[in-house]
C-alpha positions in Angstrom: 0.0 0.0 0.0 1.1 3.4 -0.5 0.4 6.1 2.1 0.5 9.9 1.0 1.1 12.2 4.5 0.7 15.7 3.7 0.3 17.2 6.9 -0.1 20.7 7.5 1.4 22.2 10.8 -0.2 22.2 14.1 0.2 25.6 15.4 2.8 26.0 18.6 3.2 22.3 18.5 4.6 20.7 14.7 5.8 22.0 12.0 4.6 20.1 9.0 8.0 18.5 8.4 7.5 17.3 11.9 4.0 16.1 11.7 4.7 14.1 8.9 8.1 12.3 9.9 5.8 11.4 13.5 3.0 9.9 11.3 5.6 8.1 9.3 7.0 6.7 12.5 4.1 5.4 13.5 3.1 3.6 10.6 6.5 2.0 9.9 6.3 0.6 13.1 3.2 -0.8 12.7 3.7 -1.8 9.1 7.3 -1.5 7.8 6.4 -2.6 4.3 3.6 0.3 3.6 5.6 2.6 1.2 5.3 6.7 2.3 5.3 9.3 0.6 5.7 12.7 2.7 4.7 16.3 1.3 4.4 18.6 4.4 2.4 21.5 3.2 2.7 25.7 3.8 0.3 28.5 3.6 2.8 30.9 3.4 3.5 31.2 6.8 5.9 29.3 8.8 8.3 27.0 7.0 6.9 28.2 3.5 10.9 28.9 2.2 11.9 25.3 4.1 9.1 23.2 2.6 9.2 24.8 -1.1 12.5 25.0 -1.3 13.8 21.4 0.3 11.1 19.7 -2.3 13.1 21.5 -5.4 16.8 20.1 -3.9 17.2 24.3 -3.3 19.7 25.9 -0.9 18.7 27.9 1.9 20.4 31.2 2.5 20.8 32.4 6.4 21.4 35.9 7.3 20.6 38.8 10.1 17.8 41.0 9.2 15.9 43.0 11.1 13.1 42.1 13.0 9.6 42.8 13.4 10.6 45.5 16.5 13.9 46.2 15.3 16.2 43.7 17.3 18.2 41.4 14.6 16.7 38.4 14.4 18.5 34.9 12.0 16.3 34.3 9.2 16.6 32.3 5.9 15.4 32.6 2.2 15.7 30.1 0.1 17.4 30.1 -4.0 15.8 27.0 -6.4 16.9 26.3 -9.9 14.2 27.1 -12.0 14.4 23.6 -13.6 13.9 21.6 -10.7 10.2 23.2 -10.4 7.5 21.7 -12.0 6.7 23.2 -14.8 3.1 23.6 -13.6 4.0 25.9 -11.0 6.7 28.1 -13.4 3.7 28.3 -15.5 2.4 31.1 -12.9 5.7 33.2 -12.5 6.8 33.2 -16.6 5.3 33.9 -20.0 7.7 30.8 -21.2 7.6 28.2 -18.2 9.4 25.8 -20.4 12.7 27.5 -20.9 13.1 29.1 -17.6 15.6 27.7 -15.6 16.9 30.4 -13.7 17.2 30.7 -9.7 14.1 31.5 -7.9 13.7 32.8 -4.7 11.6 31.7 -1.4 10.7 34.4 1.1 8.2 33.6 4.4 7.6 37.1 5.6 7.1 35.6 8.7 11.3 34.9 8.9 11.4 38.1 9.4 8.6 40.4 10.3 6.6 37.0 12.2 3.8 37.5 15.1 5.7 34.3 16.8 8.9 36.2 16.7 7.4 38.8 19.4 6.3 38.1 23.0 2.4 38.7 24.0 3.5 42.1 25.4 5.8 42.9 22.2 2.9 42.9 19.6 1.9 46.6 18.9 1.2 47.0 15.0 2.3 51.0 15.6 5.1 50.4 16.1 6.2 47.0 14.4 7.9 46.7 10.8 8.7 44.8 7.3 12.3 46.4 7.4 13.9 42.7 7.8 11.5 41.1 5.0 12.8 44.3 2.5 16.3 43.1 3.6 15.3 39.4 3.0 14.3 40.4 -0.6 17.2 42.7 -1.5 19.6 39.8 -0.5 17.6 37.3 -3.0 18.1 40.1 -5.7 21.5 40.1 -5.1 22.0 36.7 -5.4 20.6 37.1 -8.7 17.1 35.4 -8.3 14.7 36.2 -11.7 12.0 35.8 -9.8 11.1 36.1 -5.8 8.2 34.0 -4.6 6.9 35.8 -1.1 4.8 33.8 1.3 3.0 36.6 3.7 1.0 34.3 6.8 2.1 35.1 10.4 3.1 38.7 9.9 2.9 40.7 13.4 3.0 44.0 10.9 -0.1 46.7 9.7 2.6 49.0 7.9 1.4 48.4 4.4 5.1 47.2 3.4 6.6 50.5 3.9 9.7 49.6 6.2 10.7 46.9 3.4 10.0 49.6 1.1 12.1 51.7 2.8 15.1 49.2 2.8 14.7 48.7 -0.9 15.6 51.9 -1.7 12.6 54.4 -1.0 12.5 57.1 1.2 9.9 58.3 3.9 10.5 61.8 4.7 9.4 64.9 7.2 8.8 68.4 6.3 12.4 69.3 7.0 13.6 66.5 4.1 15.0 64.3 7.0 14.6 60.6 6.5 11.9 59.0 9.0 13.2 55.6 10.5 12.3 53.2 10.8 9.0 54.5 9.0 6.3 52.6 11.4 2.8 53.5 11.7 3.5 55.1 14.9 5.8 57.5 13.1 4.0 58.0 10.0 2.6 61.2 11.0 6.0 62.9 10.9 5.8 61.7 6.5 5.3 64.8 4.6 6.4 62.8 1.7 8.1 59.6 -0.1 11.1 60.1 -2.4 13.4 58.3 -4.6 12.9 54.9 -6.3 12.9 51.5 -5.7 16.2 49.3 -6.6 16.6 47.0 -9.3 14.3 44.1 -8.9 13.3 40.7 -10.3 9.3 40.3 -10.6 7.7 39.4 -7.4 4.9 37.1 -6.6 3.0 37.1 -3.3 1.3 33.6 -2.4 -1.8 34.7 -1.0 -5.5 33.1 0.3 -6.5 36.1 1.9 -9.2 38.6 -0.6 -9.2 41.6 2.1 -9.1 45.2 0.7 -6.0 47.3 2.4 -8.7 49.6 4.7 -12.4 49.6 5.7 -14.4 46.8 7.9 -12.7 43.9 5.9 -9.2 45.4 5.7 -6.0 44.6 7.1 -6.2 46.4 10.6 -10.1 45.8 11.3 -10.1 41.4 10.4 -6.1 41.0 11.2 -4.9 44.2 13.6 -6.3 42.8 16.7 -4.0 39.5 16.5 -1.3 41.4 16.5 -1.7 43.7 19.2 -4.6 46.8 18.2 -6.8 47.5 20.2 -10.4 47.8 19.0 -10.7 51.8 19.7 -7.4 52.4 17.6 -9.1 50.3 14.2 -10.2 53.8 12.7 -7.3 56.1 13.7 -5.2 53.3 12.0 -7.4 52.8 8.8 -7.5 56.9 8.5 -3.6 56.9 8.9 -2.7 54.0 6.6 -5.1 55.9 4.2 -2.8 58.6 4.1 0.3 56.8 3.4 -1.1 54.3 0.7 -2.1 57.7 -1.0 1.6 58.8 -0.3 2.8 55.7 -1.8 0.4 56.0 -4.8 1.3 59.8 -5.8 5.0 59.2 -5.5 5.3 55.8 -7.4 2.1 56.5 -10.2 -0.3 54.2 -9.2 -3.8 54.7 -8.9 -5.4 54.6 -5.6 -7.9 52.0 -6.6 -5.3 49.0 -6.0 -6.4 50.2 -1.9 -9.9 48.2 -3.2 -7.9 44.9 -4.8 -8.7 41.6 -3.3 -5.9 40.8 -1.7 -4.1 44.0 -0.8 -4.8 44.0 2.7 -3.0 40.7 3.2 -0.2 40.5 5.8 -0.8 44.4 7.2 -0.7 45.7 3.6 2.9 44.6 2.6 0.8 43.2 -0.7 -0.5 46.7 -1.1 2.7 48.4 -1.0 4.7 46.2 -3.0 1.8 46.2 -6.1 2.0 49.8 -6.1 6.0 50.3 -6.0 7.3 46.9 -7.6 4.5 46.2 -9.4 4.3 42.5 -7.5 1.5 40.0 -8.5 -0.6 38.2 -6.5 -0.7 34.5 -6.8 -3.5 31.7 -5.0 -1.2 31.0 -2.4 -2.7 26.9 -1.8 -3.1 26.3 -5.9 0.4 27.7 -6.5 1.9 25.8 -3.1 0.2 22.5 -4.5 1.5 22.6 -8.1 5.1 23.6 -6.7 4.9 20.2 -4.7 3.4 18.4 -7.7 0.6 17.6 -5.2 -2.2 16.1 -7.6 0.4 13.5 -9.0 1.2 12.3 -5.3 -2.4 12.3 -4.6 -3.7 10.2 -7.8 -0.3 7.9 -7.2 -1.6 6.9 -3.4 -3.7 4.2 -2.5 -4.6 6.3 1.3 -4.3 10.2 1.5 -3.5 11.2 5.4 -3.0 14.7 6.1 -4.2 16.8 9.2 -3.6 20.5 11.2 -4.0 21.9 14.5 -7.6 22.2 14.4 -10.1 20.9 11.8 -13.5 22.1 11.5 -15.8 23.0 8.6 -13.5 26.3 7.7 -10.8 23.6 6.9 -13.1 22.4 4.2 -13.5 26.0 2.5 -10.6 25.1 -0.4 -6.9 25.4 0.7 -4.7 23.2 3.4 -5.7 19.9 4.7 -9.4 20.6 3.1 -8.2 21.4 0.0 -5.8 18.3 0.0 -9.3 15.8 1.4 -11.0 17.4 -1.3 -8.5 16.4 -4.4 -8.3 12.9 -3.1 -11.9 11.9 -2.4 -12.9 13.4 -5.6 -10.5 10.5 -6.6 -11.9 8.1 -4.9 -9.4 8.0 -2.3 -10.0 6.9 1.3 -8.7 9.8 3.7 -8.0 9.8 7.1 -7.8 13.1 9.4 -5.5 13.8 12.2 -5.9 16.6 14.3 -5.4 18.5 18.0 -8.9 18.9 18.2 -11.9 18.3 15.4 -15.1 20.2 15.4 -16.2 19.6 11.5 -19.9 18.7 11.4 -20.4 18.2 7.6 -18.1 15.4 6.8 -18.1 14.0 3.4 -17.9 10.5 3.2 -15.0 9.0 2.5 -13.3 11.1 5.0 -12.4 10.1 8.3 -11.7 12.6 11.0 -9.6 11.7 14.4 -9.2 13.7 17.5 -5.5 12.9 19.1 -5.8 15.0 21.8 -7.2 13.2 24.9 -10.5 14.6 26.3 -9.9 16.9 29.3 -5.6 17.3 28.6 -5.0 21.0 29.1 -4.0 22.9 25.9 -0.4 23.4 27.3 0.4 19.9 28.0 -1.6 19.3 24.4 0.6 20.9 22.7 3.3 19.8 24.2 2.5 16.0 24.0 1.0 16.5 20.3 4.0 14.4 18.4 3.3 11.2 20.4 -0.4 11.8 20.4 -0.2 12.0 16.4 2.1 8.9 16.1 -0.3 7.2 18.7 -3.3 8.0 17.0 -1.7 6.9 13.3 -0.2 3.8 15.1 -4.0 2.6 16.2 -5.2 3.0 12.6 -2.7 0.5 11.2 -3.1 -1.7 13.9 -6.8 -2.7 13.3 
């Protein structure tokens, strides 16, 4: 039998990498002769540049950057051959997918300018930044990537990309002419104006699920700022003040204001927004382009059982991207799939799918979270034991 794992990860307890090698574990020992195939998944978030980048044989790239608060912080992008990705997935970065073979970089934003980089008492979107995820591009440009793939989940940031702006070459300045730094919400209403011009850069993509506009009741700061630290009275002082600046960015690099309204834009605090409207990036479907990168269907239709699983799995897991979207492809396949997760409240179950709970009723989330490897690979272990 052949077994497909494509876990996702389970939130401060697993990566993916780890949820799958625990599954894999489990089922060897159980059944050494079942052949596995492992393809952990990303969102964009956390381990996007390791996941991608490990399934095309890439190298990943460590440096300092600068943090989300400023502090340096060790971070990683990653540089693929062009050839080693499926052509599928080139298909979405270059008119001629075919003959591209060039290096391609991985960002996660979340390297960088991540909510789980900061402390509970550190997350204050006035006064956090994108600087470090500007420096983690700049460095892939250097490197001499022709294109830069930029996963955007986990940001702790509402600056609408201005301090990576700022370290790729634009500047935020006062009425004096003196440059404003580091240009974070809190200081934006010392920006009279922006100046120069971006550096020299390969085209960007941003892998993104998220269709939020940049401002209003679905925007960045109203759905996301209250994750990372706004308080509810501050959600229209910072809509009216990121207002300003995205007008600011749109005057000084000719863009029409309108790309504000684009599905999309508000994703991670606005850095989509500010990098449409001064390096003209592109948006991609962060789950379809992460799924042909991994050459996900073909593992799918080549496995006899699909097992996959996240943190939590309820009936927004099913809504087309992650675990869902992988239980989706395979049933529609006719392949049997089996659900492992922290905790499971899905109530419209299609059949074919099976969901488990590892966590043991009444364990406290701490210790949960803690003990979620063995409760995974105890959990898979009981399946292949019946």
């Amino acid at each position: 039998m052949r077994v497909l794992l494509a876990f996702d990860k389970f939130k401060d307890s697993m990566t993916a990498e780890a949820a799958c090698e625990a599954a894999a574990t489990a089922i060897h020992s159980a059944d050494a002769a079942t052949v596995l195939d492992a393809c952990p998944l990303a969102d964009g978030g956390e381990g996007f540049a390791t996941i991608l980048t490990q399934a095309a044989g890439g190298e990943l790239r460590r440096l300092s950057v600068t943090g989300p608060v400023e502090r340096k912080v060790a971070a990683a992008y990653g540089l693929v051959a062009g050839g080693h990705v499926p052509v599928a997935a080139r298909a979405q970065l270059f008119a001629d997918a075919a003959a591209t073979a060039g290096p391609i970089a991985v960002i996660e934003m979340a390297a960088a300018s991540g909510l789980a980089l900061l402390a509970p008492g550190e997350r204050d979107v006035w006064r956090t930044t994108t600087v470090g995820t500007g420096e983690l591009i700049r460095a892939a440009a250097d490197a001499g990537a022709e294109a830069i793939v930029l996963g955007v989940g986990g940001s702790a940031t509402n600056d609408l990309g201005v301090g990576a702006l700022s370290a790729l070459g634009l500047q935020f300045l006062s009425a004096a002419g003196t440059p404003v730094m580091p240009p974070v919400p809190a200081s934006w209403g010392q920006i009279a104006r922006c100046a120069g011009a971006l550096r020299s850069l390969p085209p960007i993509f941003i892998a993104c699920d998220v269709s939020n506009p940049l401002l209003g009741p679905n925007g960045a700061a109203a759905v996301y700022g209250p994750q990372k630290g706004l308080q509810p009275e501050d959600g229209a002082r910072m809509d009216h003040a990121g207002a300003r600046m995205a007008l600011l960015l749109c005057a000084q690099c000719g863009q029409p204001d309108t790309l504000m309204d684009v599905a999309g834009a508000g994703a991670a605090g606005g850095i989509a927004f500010g990098l449409m409207v001064a390096a003209g990036a592109r948006l991609l479907p962060g789950f379809d382009f992460v799924s042909r990168w991994l050459d996900l269907d073909a593992k799918i239709a080549a496995a006899d059982l699909v097992i996959t699983g996240e943190g939590r799995f309820d009936d927004s897991s099913l809504s087309g991207k992650g675990p869902g979207a992988v239980a989706a492809r395979a049933l529609a396949l006719g392949k049997p799939v089996h659900v492992f997760a922290g905790a499971v409240a899905a109530t419209h179950v299609p059949a074919g799918l099976t969901l488990h709970a590892i966590t043991p009723p009444g364990l406290p989330l701490a210790e949960a979270l803690r003990e979620a490897p063995a409760n995974l690979g105890a959990a898979v272990r009981r399946l292949f034991q019946r």
